[in-house]
C-alpha positions as CSV (number, residue, x, y, z in Angstrom):
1,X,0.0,0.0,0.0
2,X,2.7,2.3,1.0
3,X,4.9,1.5,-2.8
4,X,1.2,2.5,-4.3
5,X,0.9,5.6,-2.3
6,X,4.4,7.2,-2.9
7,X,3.8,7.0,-6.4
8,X,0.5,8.4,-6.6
9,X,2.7,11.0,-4.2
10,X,5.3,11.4,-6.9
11,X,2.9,11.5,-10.1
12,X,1.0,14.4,-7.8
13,X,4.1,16.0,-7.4
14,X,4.8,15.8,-11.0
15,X,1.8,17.8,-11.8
16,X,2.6,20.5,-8.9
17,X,0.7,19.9,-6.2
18,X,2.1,19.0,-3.4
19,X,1.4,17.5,0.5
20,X,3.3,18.1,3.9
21,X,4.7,15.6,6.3
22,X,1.3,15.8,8.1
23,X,-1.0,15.7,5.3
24,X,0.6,12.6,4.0
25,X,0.3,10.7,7.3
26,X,-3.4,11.9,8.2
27,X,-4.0,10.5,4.5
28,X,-2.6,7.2,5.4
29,X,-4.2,7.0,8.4
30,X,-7.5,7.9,7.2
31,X,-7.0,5.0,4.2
32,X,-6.5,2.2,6.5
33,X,-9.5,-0.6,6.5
34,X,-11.7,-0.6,9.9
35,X,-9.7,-3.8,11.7
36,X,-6.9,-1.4,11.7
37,X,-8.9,1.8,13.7
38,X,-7.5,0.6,17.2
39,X,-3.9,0.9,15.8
40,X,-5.3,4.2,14.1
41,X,-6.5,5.4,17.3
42,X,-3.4,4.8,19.4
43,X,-1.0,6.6,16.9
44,X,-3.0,9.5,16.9
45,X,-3.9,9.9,20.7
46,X,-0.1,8.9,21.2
47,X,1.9,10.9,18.5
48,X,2.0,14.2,17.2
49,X,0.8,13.6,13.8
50,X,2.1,17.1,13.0
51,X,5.8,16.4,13.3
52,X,5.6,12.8,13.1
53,X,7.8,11.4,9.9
54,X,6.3,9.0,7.5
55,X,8.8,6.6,7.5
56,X,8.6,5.8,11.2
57,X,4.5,5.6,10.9
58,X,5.0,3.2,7.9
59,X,7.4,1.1,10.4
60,X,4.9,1.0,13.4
61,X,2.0,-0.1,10.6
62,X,4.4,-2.9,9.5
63,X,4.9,-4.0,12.7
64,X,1.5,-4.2,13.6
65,X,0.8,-6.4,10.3
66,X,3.6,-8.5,11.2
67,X,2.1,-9.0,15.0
68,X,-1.2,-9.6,13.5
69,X,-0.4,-12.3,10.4
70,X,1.7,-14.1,13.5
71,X,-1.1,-14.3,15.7
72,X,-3.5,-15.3,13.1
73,X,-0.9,-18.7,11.7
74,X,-0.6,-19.7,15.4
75,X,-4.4,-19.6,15.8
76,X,-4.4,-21.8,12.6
77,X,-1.7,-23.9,13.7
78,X,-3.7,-24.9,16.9
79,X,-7.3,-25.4,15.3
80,X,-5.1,-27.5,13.0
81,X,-3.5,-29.5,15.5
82,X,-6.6,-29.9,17.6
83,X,-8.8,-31.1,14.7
84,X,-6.0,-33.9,13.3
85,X,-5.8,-35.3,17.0
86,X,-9.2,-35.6,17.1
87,X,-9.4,-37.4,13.6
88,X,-6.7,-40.1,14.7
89,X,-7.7,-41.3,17.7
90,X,-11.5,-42.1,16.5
91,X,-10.3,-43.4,13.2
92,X,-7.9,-45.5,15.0
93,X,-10.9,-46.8,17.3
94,X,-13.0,-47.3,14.7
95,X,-10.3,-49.7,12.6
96,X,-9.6,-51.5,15.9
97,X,-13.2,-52.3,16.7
98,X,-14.0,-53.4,13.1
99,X,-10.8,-55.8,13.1
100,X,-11.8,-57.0,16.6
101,X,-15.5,-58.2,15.7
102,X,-14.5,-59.4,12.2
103,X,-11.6,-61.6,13.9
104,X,-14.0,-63.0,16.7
105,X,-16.8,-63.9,13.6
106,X,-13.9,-65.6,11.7
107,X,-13.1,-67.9,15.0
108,X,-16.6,-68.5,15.9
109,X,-17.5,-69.7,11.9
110,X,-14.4,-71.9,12.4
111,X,-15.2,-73.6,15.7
112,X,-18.9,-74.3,14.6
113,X,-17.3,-75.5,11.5
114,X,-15.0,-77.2,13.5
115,X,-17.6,-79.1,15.9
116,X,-19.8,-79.9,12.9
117,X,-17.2,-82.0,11.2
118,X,-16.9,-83.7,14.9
119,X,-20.6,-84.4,15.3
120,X,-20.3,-85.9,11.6
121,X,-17.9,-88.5,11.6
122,X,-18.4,-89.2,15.3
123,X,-17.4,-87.6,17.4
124,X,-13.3,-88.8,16.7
């Protein structure tokens, strides 16, 4: 955002008109989508926005976008890890129980099986 606004700055400047230090961050400041008015609303309560250079108003932004994206990946990470946990252990249940009731129907057709072929050629 900040590469877009200097040249819109420069091509303005081009043409002769010009901003101050001032005007250029109150601009910025004013651009800035609504999850950012808390950040807004600190610099200016916090700062003179009169004397206060652009560059070190582009830093603090930064650093607020940086603190922001990190907080959002480790949210993600843990919803992530939460949700694959979850998945594992019930899928690992599941297989378990399946193989458990299909091995005890496999022995139980084999011992009837098993005692049939008894009862037929007696009992030997």
């Amino acid at each position: 955002m900040f590469s877009r606004f200097t040249n819109i700055i420069n091509a303005l400047q081009a043409l002769d008109k010009t901003y101050s230090n001032s005007e250029t961050v109150r601009k910025i400041l004013r651009c800035l989508p609504r999850s950012w008015m808390p950040k807004v609303t600190a610099i200016e309560e916090a700062k003179n926005l009169n004397v206060l250079p652009l560059e070190d108003l582009v830093g603090s932004l930064m650093t607020h976008e940086l603190s922001m994206q990190k907080k959002d990946d480790d949210e993600e990470k843990e919803k992530k890890k939460k949700k694959i946990v979850a998945l594992k252990s019930s899928l690992i249940q599941d297989s378990k129980d399946d193989d458990e009731n299909e091995e005890l129907a496999l022995i139980t057709r084999q011992f009837k099986k098993f005692i049939a072929s008894k009862k037929k050629f007696g009992g030997k």
